[in-house]
N, C-alpha and C positions, 0 to 999 in steps of 0.2 A: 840698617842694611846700607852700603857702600853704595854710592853713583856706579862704581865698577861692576859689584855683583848684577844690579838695575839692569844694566848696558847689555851685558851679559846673557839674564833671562831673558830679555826684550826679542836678542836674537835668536837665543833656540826655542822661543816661542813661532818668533818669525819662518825659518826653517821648519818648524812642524808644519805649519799649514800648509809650504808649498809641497811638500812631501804629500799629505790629503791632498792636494790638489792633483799633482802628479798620479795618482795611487787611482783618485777618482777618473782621473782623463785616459789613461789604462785600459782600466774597469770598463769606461764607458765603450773605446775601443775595441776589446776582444769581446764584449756583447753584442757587436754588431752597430751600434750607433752611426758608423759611419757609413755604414748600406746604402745611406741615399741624400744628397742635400741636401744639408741645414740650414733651406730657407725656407721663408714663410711671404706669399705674394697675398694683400689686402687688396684687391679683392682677386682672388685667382682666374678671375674669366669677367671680361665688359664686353659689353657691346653698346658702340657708341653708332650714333648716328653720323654721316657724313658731314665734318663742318664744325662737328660739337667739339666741345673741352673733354679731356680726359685725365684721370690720376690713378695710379697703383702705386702702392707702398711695400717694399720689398724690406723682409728683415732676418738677419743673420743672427741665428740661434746658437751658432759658434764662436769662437774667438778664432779671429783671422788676417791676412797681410793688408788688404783692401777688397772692394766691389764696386759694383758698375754696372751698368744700365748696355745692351747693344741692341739697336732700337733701328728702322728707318729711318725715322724722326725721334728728334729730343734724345739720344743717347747720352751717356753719362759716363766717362772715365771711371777708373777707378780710384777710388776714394776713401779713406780710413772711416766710415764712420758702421754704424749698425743699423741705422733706417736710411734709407735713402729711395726718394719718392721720385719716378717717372711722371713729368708733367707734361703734355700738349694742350695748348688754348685751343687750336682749332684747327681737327684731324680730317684733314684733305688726301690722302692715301690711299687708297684701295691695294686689299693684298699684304697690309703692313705686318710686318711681325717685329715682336720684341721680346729679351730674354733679362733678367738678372741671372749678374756671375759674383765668385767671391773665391778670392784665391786662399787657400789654405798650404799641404802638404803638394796638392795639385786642385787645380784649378776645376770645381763644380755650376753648375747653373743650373736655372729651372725656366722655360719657357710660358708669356704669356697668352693662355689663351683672346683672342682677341678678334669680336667679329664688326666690321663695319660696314652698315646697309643705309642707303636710301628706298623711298618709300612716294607712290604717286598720291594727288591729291584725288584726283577723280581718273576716271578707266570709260573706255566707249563702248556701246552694242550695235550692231549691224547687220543687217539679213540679207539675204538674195531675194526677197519677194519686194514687189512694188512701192512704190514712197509711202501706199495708204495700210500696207503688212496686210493685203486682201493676198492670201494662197489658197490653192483651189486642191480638193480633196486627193490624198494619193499621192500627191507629187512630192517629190523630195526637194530641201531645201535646208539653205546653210546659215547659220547664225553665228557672227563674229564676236570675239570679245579682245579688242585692241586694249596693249597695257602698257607707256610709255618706260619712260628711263624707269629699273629697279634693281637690287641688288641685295642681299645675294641671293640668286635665285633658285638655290637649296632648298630654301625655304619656304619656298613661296608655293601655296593651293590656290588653284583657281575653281570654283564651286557656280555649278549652272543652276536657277531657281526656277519656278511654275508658282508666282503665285508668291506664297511660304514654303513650299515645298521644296527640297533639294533633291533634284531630278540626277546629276550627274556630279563628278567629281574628273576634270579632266587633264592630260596630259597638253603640257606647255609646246608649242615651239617657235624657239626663237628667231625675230627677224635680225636683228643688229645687234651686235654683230653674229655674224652665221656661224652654227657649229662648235661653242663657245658655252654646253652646258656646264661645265663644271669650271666658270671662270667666276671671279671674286668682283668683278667691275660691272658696272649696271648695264642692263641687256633691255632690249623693246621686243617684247612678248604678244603672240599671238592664241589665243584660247577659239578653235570651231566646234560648235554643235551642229549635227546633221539631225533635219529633223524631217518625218512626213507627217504631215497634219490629220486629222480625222476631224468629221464636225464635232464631235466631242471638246473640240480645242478651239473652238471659236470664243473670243473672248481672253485668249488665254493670254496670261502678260510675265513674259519675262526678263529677267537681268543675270548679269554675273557679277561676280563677290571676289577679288583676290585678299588671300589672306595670307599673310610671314607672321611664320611662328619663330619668337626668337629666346623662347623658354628653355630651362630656366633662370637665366638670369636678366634676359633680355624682354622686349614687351611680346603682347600679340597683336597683331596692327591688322585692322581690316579695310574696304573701300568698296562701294556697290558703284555700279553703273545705275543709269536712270533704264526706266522698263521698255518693252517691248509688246506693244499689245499687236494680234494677228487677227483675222479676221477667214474662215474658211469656207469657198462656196462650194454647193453640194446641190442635188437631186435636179426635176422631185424624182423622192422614194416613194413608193405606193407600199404600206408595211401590214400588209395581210396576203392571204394566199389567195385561191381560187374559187374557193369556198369559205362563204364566213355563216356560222353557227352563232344565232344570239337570244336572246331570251327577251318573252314581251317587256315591251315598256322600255329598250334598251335602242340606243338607235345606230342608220350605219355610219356617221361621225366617232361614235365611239368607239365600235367596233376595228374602224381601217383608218387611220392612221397615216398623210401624206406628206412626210417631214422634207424641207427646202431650202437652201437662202442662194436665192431670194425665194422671200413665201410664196409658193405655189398658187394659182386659183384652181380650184375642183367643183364638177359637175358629175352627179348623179342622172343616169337616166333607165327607166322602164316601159317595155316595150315602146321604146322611141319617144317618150314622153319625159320633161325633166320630172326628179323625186328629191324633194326635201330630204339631206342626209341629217336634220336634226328632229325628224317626224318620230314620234315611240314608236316601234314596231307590233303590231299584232300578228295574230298567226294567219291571218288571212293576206298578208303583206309579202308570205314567202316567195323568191320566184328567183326570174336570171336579170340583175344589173347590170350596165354599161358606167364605169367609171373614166372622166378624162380630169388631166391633169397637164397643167402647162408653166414651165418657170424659164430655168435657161433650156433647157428642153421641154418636149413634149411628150404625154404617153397618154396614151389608153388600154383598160383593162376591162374584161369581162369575168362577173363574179356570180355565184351562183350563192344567194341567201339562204338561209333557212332557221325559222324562227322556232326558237324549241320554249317545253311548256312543259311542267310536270304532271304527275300520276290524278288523275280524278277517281277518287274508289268510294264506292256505295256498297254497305253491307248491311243486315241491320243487326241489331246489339245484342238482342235476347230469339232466342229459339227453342221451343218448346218440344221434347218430344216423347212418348211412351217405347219403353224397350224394348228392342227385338221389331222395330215398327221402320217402314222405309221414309226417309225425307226428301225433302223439296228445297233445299236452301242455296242458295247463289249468291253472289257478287257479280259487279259490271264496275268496270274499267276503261279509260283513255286518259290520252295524253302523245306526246311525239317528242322523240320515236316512242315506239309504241312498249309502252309497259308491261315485265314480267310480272306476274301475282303468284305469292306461293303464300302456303297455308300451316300456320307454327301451331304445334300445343307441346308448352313446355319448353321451348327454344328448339326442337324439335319440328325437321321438317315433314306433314303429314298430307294424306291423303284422303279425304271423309267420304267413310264407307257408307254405304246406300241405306243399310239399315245399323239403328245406332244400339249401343248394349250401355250400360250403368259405367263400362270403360271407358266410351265418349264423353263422357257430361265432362263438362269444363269450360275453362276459356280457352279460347282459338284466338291468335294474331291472324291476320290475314294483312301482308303487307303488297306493295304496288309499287317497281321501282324503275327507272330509265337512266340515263346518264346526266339526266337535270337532278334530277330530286328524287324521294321516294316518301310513298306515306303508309300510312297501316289504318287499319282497323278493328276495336275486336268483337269477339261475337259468343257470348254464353248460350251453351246450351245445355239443358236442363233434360235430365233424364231420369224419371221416378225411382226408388231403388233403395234399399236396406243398407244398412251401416257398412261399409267397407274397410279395411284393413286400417289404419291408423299411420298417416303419412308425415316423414320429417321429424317423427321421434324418433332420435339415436344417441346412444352412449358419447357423453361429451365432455372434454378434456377444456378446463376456462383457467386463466391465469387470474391469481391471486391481484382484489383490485379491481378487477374487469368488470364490465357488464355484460351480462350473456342471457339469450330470449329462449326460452321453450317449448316450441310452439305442437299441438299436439291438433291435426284436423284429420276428418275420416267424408269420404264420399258418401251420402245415404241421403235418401229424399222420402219424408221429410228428414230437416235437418237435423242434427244428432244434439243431442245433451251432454255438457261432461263435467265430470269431478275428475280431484288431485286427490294422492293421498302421498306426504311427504313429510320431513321435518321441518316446521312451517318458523319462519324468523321475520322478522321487521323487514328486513330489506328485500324480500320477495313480494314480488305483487300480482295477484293474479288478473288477466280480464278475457273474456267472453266474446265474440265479435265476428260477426259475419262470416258463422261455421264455424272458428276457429278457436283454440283457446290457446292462450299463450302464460308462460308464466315467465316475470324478467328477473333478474338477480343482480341487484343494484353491486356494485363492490365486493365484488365475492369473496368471502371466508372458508376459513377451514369448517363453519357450521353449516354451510352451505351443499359439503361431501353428501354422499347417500343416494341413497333410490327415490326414483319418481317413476309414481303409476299416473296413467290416465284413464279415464273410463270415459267410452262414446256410448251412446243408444238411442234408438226411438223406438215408432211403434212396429218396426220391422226385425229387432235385434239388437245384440250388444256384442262390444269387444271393449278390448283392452289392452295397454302396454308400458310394461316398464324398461326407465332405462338407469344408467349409472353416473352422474355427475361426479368428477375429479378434477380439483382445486390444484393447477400446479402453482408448487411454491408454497405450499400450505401442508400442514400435515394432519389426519385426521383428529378430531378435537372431540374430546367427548363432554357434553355439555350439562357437565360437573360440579359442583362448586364446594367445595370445604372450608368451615371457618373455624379455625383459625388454620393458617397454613402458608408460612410453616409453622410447626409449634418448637420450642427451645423451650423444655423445662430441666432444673437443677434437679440430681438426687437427692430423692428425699424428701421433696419440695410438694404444695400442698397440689393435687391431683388438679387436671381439667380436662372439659370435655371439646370434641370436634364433632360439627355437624354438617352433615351430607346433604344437599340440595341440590334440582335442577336451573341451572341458568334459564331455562327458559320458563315466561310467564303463562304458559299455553299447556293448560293442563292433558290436555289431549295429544302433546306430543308423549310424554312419560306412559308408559305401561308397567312397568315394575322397576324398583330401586331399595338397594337393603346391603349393609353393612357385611363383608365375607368373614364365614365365624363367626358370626355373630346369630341368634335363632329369631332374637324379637325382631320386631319391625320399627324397632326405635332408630335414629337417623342420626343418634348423638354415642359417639363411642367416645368413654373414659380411660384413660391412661394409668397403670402401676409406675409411680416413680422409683421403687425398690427393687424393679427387677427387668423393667420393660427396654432392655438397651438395645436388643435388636431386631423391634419391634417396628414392622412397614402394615400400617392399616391399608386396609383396599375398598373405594366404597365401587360398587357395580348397578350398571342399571341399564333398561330393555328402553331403544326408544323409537321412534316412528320415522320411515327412512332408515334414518342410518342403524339400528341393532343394538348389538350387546358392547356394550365398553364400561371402561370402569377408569380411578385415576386415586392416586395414591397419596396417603399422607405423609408430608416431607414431616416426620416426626424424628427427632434427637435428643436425647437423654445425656447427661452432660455431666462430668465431677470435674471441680478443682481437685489438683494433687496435696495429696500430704504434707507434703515436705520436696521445696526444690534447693539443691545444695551444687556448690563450686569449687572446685579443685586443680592444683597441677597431675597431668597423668602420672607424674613420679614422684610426686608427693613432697614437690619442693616448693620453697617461699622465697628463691632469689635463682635468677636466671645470668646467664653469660652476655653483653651486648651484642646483639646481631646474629644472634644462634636463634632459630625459631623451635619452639615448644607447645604444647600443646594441652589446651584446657578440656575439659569436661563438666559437661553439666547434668545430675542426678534430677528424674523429677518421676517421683513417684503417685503410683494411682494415680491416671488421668485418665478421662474419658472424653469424647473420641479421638483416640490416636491421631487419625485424619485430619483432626483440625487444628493437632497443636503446631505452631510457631516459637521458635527461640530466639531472643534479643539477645545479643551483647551487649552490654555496656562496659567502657573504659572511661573510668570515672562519672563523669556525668554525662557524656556524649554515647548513642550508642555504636557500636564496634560495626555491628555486622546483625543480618537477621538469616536463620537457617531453620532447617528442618530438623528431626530428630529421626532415632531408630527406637528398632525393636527389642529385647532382650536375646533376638536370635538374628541380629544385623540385620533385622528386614526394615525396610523404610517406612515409613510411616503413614505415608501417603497412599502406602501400595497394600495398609493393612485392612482386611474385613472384619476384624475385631473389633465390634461397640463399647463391649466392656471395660472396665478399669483395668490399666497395665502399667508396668512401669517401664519409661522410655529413656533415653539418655541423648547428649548432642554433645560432637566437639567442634575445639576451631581450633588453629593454627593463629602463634600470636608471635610476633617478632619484636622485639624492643631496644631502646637507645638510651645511654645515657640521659639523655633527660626525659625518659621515662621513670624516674625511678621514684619508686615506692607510690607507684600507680595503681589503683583501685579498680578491681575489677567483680563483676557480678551478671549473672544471667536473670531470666526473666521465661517463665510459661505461661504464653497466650495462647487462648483456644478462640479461634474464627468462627466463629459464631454469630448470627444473625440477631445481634444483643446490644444495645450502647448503656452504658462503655462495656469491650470486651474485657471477659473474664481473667484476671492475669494474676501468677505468682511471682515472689522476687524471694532469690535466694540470699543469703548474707552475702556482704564482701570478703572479697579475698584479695590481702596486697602483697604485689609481688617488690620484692629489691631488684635493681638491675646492677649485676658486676660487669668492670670495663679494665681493660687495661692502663697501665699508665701514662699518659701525656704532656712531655716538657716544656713546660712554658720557653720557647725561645725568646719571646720577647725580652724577657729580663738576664736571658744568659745568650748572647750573638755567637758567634762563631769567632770571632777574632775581639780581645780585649788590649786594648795598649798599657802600660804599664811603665811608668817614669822612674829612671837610676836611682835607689834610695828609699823609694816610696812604696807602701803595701797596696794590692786591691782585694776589695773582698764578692768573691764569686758567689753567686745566688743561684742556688740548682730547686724551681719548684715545680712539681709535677702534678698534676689531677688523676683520678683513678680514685677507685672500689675494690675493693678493700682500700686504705691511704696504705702509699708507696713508702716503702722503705725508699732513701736514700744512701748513697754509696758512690767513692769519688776514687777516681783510679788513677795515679800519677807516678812519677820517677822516684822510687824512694830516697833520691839522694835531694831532692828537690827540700827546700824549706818552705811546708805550711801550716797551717793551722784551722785543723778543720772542727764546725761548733755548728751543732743544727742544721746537719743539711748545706751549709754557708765553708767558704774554703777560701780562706785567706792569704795570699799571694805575692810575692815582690820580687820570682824570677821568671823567665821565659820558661814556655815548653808547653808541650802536650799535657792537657788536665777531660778526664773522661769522668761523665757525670751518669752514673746508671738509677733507674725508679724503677722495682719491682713492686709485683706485688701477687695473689695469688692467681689473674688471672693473664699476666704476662708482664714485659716488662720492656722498658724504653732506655733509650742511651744518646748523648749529646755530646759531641768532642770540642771542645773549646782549645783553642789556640793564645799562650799571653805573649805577647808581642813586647819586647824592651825597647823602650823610647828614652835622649837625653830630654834632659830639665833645662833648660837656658834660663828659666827665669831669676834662680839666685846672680847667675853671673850679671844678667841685665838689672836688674836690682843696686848689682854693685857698682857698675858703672854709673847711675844714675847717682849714686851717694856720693862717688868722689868728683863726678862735676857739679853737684851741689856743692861741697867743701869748698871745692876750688873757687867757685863762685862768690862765696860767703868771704875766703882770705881777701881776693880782688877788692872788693865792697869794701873790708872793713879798711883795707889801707887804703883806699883811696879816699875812704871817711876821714881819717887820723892825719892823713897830711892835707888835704884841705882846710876842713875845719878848725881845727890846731892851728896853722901856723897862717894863715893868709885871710881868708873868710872871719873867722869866729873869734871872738873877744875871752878873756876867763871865767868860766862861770864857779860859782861856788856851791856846790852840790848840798851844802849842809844849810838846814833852815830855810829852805826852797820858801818861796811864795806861789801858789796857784793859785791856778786863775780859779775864780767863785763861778764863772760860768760852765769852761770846760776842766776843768784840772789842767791845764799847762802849765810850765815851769817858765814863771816868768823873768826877766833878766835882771841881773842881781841889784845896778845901778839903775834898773829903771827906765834907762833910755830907750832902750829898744825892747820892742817886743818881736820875739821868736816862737812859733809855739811850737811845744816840743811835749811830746807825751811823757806822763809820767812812768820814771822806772822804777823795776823792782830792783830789791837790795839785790839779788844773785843775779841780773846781766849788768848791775854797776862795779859787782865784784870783778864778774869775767871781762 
């Protein structure tokens, strides 16, 4: 290739780019890019301190004429470059503002945010109350918080403290300069709090706290004043009423309460005599005091004491009496003030009537109560009398788990006797005790359900009563037990027995138990494996408490099937790829329908697991047939090319309470998968080049099931030569490659493209500046050598040399060495 051609490409290489460039700068235009200034400010917002160094870095994300800085300080002309950095050592300005600009089509900027504060070292607190902060209760009074030079005072909280506590948060105002809140240059601030003191606030120490927040990019700065401690005088307070109420042993220091500052002195006096205010008081102490009291003032107060004291109750414990007969029983009471007595039986406020009946006998509270305290007493009385009704047994609802108490007692003197009659377990306990009998039920069960009698009596008579215990959460349990159960025998299979028994060890609970249909009294019922398939044993029995119930034996009678077999529904052995189809699985005589299960397997993995039907579409699940039946299951199966010639087979397992479950497998069935055909493009592209002269040979291969015909569809005036599918080529044009086959078919258009050959011509070039090269060389070999340089040598009878083979010089004198030639380049 020519320096000229070189030159040439160089430049409409050159010119393409700027065209993309062009094209891109356009593009980027009618997108909107130019919406808003194509600068970038590092860092977009400072905030510097008064005094301090500063820098921002501005940079232009466009290509443009020049930029520049226009600043109050350190501005910057405009400048060709793409960063260009605003710098001040030390930023003395308030109010300052600065922009970067950068001139394009027309001139954009972007402004810096920029904020510049000073900041005090220390802040003062001052008050209107005296040098020693002594203020006196009520009065109002003002507390300063001076804040010299600061700036800017946007910023700036001033925060009032008690302590740690943050009492207030308040509004600024400025003395210097006046009226100048929204000004950027430093201002001397005043912060007042109005305060009125209570003694509650004696002690109390205050400050204030200014705080500039100059987030977020700037710091947060704070600054406390030193405290303010105050001091509040007050009373005296005299802090009781006119009457004081207290109880013995309590004294009137404690009582009344005479708060000061300065602390008071106080004197107690009684009838005119001084009285120790730290004496205990007794109840003979009560009366009228004269209290005085002197600080910054003076007071005196008259109070009227009274010492209070609770219930004294005397009653005595046991009273005896015959029925239908009058009594004499009492109580005596004091105390102050003076105590009510009322008279409980049962929680039950009563009245005791004058003559008593077998209805009084009991315990009595008798309590005794005032505004100090109250007490009680009780008091049993005893009234002769025959068994009475039986109290506190009633029908009772217990949660399952729980503990729940029985309790069965009856009035009658003497006292009664009692028996249970129930269904008795471990976890019930009975005991006896002071009249009363109780029965407790540890964690109650469902064996726990049933009736409960109690029986009272003595030598006056009897009763009785039953109630009904219900276990929520529980359901009644009949305490049954069958062994074996469940039972799983095969048809066929050698017979066993089940035998019936109570749970419980307490022979006294059972009354009668015996097999239904059955005559003996034997407890062991045997099974027909030949015929018994829907066959529910029942064993029944009578028991104490709870009755009649009975419990069933989970008995199943079981066959493997026949024969379980696999098929297509349409009785084919090769499917379409991607068309779904449908298997079936045959499984004869099985028993029980209910329990059988169908496996898929696809090859060795299994597919899927399903249920089956009935001969009459009924589910399996839903059928009440024990008997042998025969069932069927399908599935839905979809396949792919490389599925092909996959293995498939079903399986009947019956759920069963058995390991391992009972299971049939039926043979394999393989299916073939047919597909359409698929052209390999990789080996045939779309576009083939093809050099003046020269053939190519075109390779059409396809994949598919059934194998594709191939078939090539071209210009018949075109010359090729077509051999296996292969289509041999050496002119341009359209060449169409079809693959059928029976279950569709594919098609590929190829394109041959004619291209020159340059390589023979450069070839020849290369041979005739060789030539020319070689003619050069050898004359200028022929007239050097020959005629100036070289002597004559005699080609005939050479001597070489014994070392290398050179041809050494004929006389001897010199040596040349010179390779040996052959006869045909001494000919040419």
């Amino acid at each position: 290739m020519t320096e000229g051609s070189l030159l040439s490409k160089a430049t409409q290489m050159s010119q393409s780019r700027l065209f993309v460039q062009l094209s891109v700068g356009l593009l980027l235009i009618a997108a909107g890019v130019g919406a808003s200034c194509p600068i970038e400010l590092s860092p977009s917002s400072v905030v510097v301190r008064y005094g301090d160094p500063v820098s921002v870095n501005c940079t232009a994300t466009v290509s443009h004429d020049g930029m520049g800085w226009e600043a109050s300080v350190g501005g910057i002309g405009i400048t060709e470059v793409n960063h260009l950095p605003w710098n001040v050592e030390s930023l003395t300005v308030w109010g300052i503002s600065a922009l970067c600009f950068i001139n394009t089509n027309e001139q954009c900027q972007k402004n810096l945010n920029i904020v510049v504060y000073t900041f005090p070292e220390k802040i003062q607190i001052n008050s209107t109350a005296d040098s020693n902060g002594m203020m006196v209760e009520g009065e109002e009074y003002n507390i300063t918080c001076e804040i010299p030079k600061i700036a800017p005072v946007q910023n700036l909280t001033v925060k009032w403290y008690n302590g740690d506590r943050i009492i207030e948060s308040d509004v600024l105002e400025i003395i210097e300069p006046n009226n100048l809140k929204n000004t950027k240059q430093p201002v001397k601030l005043l912060s007042t709090f109005p305060f009125t003191p209570t003694r509650n606030d004696s002690g109390a120490r205050f400050r204030c706290e200014a705080q500039m927040d100059l987030s977020p990019v700037g710091p947060h700065l704070n600054v406390s004043s030193q405290e303010l401690t105050i001091t509040v005088v007050f009373g005296p307070d005299v802090q009781c009423s006119n009457i004081i109420e207290l109880m013995e042993n309590e004294s009137l220091e404690e009582n009344c309460n005479i708060a000061g500052n300065p602390t008071p002195s106080v004197k107690w006096l009684k009838d005119g005599q001084p009285f120790n205010s730290t004496t205990p008081m007794r109840r003979e102490n009560a009366g009228m005091y004269t209290l005085q009291a002197n600080g910054s003032l003076s007071v005196q107060k008259n109070i009227q004491v009274h010492v209070l004291y609770g219930p004294e109750l005397n009653c005595p414990s046991i009273y005896m009496a015959e029925e239908h007969t009058p009594h004499n029983l009492t109580c005596t009471v004091e105390g102050f003030p003076e105590p009510v007595m009322v008279w409980y039986r049962d929680d039950e406020v009563v009245e005791l009537p004058k003559t008593l009946t077998r209805l009084d006998a009991g315990h009595y509270l008798i309590t005794a109560s005032n505004n100090q305290s109250n007490v009680n007493a009780t008091v049993e009385i005893i009234v002769h009398y025959q068994p009475s009704e039986i109290f506190e047994l009633q029908d009772l609802e217990v949660h399952i788990g729980s503990t729940v108490e029985l309790k069965c007692s009856s009035s009658g003197n003497p006292r009664p006797t009692y028996t249970w009659n129930y269904y008795q377990t471990d976890n019930v306990m009975e005991e006896n005790e002071d009249g009363v009998s109780r029965l407790e039920i540890h964690s109650a069960t469902a064996y726990n359900m049933g009736t409960y009698t109690c029986h009272a009596w003595n030598n006056k008579g009897r009763i009785s009563r039953t109630i009904k215990v219900t276990v929520i959460g529980a359901e009644q349990e009949c305490p049954l037990e069958i062994t074996p159960n469940p039972m799983v025998l095969e048809y066929r299979s050698r017979a066993q027995g089940a035998t019936c028994s109570s749970t419980s060890a307490i022979s006294t609970n059972v009354k009668r138990m015996y097999w239904e249909g059955v005559e003996s009294d034997n407890m062991t019922w045997f099974t027909n494996t030949n015929e018994d398939w829907g066959m529910t044993p029942v064993c029944t029995a009578t028991f104490q408490g709870i009755g009649k119930c009975q419990k069933s034996l989970n008995f199943t009678l079981y066959k493997k099937p026949d024969s379980v077999s696999i098929y297509h529904v349409r009785r084919l052995s090769s499917v379409e790829e991607g068309k779904e189809f449908q298997l079936r699985c045959d499984i004869v005589s099985i028993a029980p329908a209910q329990n059988v299960t169908v496996l898929w397997y696809k090859n060795q993995d299994i597919l899927k697991e399903t249920g089956c039907q009935l001969e009459n579409n009924k589910t399996c699940k839903l059928s009440d047939v024990r008997s042998p039946v025969n069932v069927s299951a399908t599935i839905n199966v979809n396949l792919q090319r490389k599925d092909d010639e996959v293995v498939f087979r079903c399986e009947a397992r019956l759920n069963l309470r058995l390991n391992p479950l009972p299971t049939t497998t039926s043979s394999t069935l393989k299916i073939t998968v047919l597909y359409k055909p698929k052209i390999n493009t990789t080996k045939l592209p779309k576009e083939i080049p093809v050099f003046r002269g020269y053939s190519e040979e075109l390779v059409c291969e396809a994949e598919g099931y059934p194998i594709p015909k191939i078939q090539w569809h071209y210009n018949p005036e075109s010359h090729v030569n077509v051999s296996k599918g292969k289509l041999t080529v050496s002119e341009p044009g359209i060449y169409n490659c079809t693959a059928s086959n029976d279950v569709g078919s594919a098609s590929h258009v190829v394109e041959v493209i004619l291209k020159e050959d340059y390589l023979p011509l450069i070839a020849g070039f290369v041979a005739l500046a060789v030539v020319a090269i070689s003619i050069v060389f050898l004359l200028i070999y022929s007239v050097y050598y020959k005629n100036t340089k070289m002597r004559h040598y005699n080609f005939k009878n050479p001597k070489f040399s014994e070392h290398n083979g050179n041809v050494a010089h004929s006389n001897g004198d010199l040596q040349f060495p010179m390779t040996r030639l052959s006869t045909q380049y001494i000919s040419a």
